[in-house]
C-alpha positions as CSV (number, residue, x, y, z in Angstrom):
1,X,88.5,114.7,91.7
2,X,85.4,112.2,91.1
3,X,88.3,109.7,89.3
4,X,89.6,106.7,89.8
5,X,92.7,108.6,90.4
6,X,91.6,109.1,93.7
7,X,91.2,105.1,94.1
8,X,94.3,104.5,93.1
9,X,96.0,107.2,95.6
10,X,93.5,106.3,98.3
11,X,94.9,102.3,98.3
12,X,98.4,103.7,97.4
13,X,98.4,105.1,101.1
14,X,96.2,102.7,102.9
15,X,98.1,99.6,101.5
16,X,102.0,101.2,100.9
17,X,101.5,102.9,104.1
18,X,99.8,100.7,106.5
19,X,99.1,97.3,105.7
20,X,102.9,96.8,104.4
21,X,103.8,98.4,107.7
22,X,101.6,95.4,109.8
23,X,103.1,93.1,107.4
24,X,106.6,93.9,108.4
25,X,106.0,94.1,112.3
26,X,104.1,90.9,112.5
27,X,107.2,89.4,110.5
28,X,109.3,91.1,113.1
29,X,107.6,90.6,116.5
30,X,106.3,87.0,115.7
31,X,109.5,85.3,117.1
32,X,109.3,87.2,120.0
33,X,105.3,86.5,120.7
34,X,105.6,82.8,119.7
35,X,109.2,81.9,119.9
36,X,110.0,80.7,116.2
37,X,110.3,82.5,112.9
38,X,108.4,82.7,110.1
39,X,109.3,80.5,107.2
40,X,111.6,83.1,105.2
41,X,110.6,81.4,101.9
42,X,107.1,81.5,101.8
43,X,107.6,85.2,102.8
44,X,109.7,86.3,100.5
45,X,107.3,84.6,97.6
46,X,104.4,86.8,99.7
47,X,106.4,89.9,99.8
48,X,106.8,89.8,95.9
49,X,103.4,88.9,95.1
50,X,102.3,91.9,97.3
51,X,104.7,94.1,95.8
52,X,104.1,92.9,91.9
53,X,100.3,92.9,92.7
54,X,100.0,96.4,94.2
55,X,101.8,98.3,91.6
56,X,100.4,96.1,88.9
57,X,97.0,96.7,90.4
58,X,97.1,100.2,91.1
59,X,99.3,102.6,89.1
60,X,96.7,101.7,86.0
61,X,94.8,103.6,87.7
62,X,96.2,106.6,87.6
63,X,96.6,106.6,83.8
64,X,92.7,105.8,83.8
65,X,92.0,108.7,85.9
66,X,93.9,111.2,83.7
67,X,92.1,109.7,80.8
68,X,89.2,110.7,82.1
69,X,87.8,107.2,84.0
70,X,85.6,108.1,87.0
71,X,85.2,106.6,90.0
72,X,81.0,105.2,89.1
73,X,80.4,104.3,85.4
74,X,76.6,104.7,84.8
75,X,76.9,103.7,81.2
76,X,79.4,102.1,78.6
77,X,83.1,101.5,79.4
78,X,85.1,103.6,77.1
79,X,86.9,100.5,75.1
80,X,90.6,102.8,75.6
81,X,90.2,101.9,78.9
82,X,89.8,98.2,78.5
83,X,93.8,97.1,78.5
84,X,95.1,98.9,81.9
85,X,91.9,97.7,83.2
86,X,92.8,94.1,82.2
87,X,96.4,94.8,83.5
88,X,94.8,95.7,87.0
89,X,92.4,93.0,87.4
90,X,95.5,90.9,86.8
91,X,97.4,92.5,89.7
92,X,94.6,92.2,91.8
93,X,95.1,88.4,91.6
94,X,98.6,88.5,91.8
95,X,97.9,89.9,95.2
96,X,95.5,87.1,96.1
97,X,98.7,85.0,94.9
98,X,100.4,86.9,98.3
99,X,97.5,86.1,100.4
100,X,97.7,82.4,99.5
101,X,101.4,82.5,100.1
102,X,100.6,84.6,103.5
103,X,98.7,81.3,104.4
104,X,101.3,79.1,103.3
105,X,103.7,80.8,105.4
106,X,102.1,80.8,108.6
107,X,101.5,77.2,108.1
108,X,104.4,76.2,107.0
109,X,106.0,77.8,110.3
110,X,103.6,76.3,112.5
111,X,104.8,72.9,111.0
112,X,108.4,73.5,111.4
113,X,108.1,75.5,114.4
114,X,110.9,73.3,116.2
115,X,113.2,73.9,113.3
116,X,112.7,77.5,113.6
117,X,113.0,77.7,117.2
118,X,114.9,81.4,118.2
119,X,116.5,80.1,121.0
120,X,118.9,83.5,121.4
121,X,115.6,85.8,121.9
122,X,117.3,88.0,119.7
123,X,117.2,86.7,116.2
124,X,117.5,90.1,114.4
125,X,120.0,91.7,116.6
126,X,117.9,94.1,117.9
127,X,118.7,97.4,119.6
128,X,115.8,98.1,122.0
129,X,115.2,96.0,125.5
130,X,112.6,93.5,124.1
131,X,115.0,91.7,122.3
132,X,117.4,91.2,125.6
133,X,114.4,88.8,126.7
134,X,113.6,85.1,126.0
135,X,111.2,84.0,122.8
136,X,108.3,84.8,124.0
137,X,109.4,86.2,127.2
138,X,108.4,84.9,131.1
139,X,105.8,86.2,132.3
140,X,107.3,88.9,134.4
141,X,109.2,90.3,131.5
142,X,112.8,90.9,132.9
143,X,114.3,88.9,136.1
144,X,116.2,92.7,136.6
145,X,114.8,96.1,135.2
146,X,116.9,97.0,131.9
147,X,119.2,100.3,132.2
148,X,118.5,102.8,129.8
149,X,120.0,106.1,129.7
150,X,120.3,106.9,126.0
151,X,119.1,105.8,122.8
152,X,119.5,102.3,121.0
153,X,121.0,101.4,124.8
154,X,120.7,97.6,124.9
155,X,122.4,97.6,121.3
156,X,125.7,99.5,122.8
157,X,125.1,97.0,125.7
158,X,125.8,94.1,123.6
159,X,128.4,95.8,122.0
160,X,130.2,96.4,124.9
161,X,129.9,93.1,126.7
162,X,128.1,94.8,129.9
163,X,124.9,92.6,128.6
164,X,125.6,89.1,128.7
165,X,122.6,86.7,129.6
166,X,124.8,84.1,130.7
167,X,125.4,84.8,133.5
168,X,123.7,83.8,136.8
169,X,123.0,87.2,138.8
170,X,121.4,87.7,142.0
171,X,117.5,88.6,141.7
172,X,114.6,89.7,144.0
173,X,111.1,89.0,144.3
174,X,109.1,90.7,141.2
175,X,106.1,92.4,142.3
176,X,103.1,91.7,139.6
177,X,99.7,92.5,138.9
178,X,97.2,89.7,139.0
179,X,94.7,89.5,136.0
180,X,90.9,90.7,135.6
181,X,88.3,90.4,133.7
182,X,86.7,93.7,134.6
183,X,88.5,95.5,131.6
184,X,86.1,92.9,129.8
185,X,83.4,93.5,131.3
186,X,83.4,97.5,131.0
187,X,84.5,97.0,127.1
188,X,81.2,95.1,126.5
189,X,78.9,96.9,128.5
190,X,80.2,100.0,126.5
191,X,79.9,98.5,123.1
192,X,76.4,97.9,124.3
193,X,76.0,101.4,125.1
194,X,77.6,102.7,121.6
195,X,75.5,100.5,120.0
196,X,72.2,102.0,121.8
197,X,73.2,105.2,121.6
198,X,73.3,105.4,117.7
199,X,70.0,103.3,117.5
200,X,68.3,105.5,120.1
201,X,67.8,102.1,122.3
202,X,67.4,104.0,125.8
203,X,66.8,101.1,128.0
204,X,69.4,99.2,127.1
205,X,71.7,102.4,126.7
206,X,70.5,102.9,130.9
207,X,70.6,99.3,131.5
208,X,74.5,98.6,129.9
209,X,75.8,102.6,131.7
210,X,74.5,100.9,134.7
211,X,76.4,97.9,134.1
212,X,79.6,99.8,133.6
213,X,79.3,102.0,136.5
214,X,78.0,98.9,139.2
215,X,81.5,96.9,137.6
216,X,83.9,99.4,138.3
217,X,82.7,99.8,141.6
218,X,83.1,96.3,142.0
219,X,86.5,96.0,140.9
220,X,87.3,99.2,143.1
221,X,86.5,97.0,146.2
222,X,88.5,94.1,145.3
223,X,92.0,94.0,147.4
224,X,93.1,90.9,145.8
225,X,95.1,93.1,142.7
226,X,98.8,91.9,143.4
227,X,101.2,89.0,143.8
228,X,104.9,88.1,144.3
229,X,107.0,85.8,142.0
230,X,109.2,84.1,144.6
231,X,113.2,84.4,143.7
232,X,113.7,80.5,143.3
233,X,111.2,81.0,140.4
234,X,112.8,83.4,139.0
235,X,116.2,81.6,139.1
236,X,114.2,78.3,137.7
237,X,112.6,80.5,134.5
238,X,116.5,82.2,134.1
239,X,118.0,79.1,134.1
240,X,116.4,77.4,131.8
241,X,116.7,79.9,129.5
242,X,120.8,80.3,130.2
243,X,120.7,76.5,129.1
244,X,118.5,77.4,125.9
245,X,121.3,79.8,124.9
246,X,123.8,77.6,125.4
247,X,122.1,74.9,123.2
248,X,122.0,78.6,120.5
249,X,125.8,78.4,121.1
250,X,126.4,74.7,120.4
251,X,123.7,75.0,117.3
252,X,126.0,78.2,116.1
253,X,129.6,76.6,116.6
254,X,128.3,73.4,114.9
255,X,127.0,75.5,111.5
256,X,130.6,77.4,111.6
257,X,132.5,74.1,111.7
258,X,130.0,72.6,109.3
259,X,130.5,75.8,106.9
260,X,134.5,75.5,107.1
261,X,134.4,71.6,106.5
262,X,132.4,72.2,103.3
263,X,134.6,75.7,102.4
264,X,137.4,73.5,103.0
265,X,136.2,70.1,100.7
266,X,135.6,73.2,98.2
267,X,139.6,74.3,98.1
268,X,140.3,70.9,98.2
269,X,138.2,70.5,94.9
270,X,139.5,73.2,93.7
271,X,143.0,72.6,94.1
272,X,142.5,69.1,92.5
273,X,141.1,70.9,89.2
274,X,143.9,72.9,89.7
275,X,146.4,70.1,89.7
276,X,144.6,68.2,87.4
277,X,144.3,71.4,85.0
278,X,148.5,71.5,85.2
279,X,149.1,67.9,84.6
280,X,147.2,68.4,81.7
281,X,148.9,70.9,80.5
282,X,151.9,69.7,81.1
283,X,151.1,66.3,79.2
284,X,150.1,68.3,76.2
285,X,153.2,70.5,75.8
C-alpha cells in the first residue's frame, strides 16, 4: 500500500489518462483556434519521447514496489533496487526529451505558420459542426445555424453534398452579445474571498463579498448587453473565406497534378530499366 507501486499507478492514470488526452486535443483543436497546424514532425518525435519516457519511467516502478521499495526511504537503498531505478531516472529524461521537442514544435509552427495555413477549416475531416467553420472561425461562429438532427450530422452532410461552403446563400442579421469584464471582476473578488476565508482574514473576506455583490448589481443595470452584425458583414467575412477555399482547391489540384507528373517520370523510369534490362538481355543471348 505505502509502495512505490502506488507512484507508479498514481502517474500511470494521471499521465496515460489525462495529460496524453490534453496533448491530443490541443494537437487537434489548435488549427481551428489559430488557423495552422502543428509541425507533424516535431510531434511525432514528442509523441515518442512521451511514450518511451513514460513507460521507461514508470513500469520500474511497479517491479520496485513488489520488491518491497516504499514510497519514503528513511535509511539505505537496497542495492537490488539500483538498476530499474537507473532505468527510470533514464525515462524521466527521455520525457524531458518530449518536452524540449513539445517546444520545438510549437515553434517551429509559429515559424512556418503560413506554410501550414488550414485554409479548408476542416483539416481532419471532422464529423461535428466546428469543423464546417473557417480556421479560427468569425466571430459570430456560423453566418446560418448548423442542422443537426442525429449524430455525426455535419459528417453525413458532407457526405451527401447538402454541405457545401461554396456557395453564396442568403443570410440575416446575427444577434450577439457584447463583451464584459464583470465575469472578471466577480472571479477576483471571489479568489479574494477564498483566499480570506481559509486564512480567517474577515475584513477582507467582508470587504471582497461586498465587492462581488455591489458588481453584479452593477452589471444587472447595464442595458447596453447586445449588438447586431449587419448582413453586408456577414457576406464580406463569407466571402472571403469562399475565396480561401478556393485558393485550398487550387493548392489541392496543384499537389494531385504534381503527384501524377512525378508517378508518371517514375513509370517512365521504370519502363526505361525495363527496356534497358531487355536489350541487355537480348545482347547477351
Amino acid at each position: 500500500h505505502n509502495s512505490v507501486f502506488l507512484i507508479a499507478h498514481f502517474h500511470n492514470v494521471i499521465i496515460g489518462g489525462v495529460v496524453f488526452g490534453c496533448f491530443a486535443a490541443i494537437g487537434y483543436w489548435f488549427p481551428k483556434a489559430t488557423g495552422f497546424t502543428l509541425n507533424e514532425l516535431w510531434g511525432k518525435r514528442a509523441f515518442y519521447c512521451w511514450i518511451i519516457g513514460f513507460l521507461m519511467a514508470f513500469l520500474p516502478l511497479y517491479a520496485l514496489g513488489f520488491m518491497g521499495m516504499t514510497r519514503r526511504l528513511s535509511q539505505d537503498i537496497n542495492p537490488e533496487f539500483f538498476p530499474l531505478l537507473a532505468v527510470a531516472a533514464a525515462g524521466t529524461g527521455v520525457i524531458a526529451m518530449g518536452v524540449v521537442c513539445q517546444f520545438v514544435q510549437i515553434y517551429v509552427s509559429v515559424r512556418d505558420r503560413d506554410q501550414n495555413r488550414d485554409l479548408t477549416g476542416d483539416p481532419w475531416g471532422g464529423r461535428t459542426f466546428e469543423w464546417a467553420t473557417s480556421s479560427p472561425p468569425p466571430f459570430y461562429n456560423f453566418a446560418k445555424l448548423p442542422k443537426g438532427d442525429e449524430i455525426d450530422s455535419f459528417w453525413y452532410q458532407k457526405q451527401s453534398g447538402e454541405f457545401d461552403p461554396t456557395q453564396e446563400e442568403e443570410y440575416e442579421r446575427i444577434h450577439m452579445p457584447k463583451n464584459t469584464p464583470t465575469g472578471i471582476y466577480v472571479s477576483a473578488w471571489a479568489l479574494a474571498f477564498g483566499f480570506a476565508m481559509i486564512w480567517y482574514i474577515w475584513w477582507l473576506a467582508a470587504a471582497s463579498l461586498v465587492g462581488i455583490v455591489v458588481t453584479c448589481i452593477q452589471h444587472s443595470y447595464n442595458d447596453d448587453v447586445d449588438y447586431y452584425v449587419e448582413v453586408e458583414e456577414i457576406k464580406a467575412i463569407e466571402a472571403a473565406r469562399r475565396a480561401q477555399l478556393a485558393e485550398a482547391k487550387k493548392q489541392s489540384v496543384k499537389g494531385d497534378n504534381s503527384g501524377r507528373g512525378n508517378s508518371a517520370d517514375s513509370d517512365a523510369d521504370s519502363g526505361n530499366n525495363d527496356n534497358k534490362d531487355d536489350l541487355e538481355t537480348t545482347y547477351a543471348s
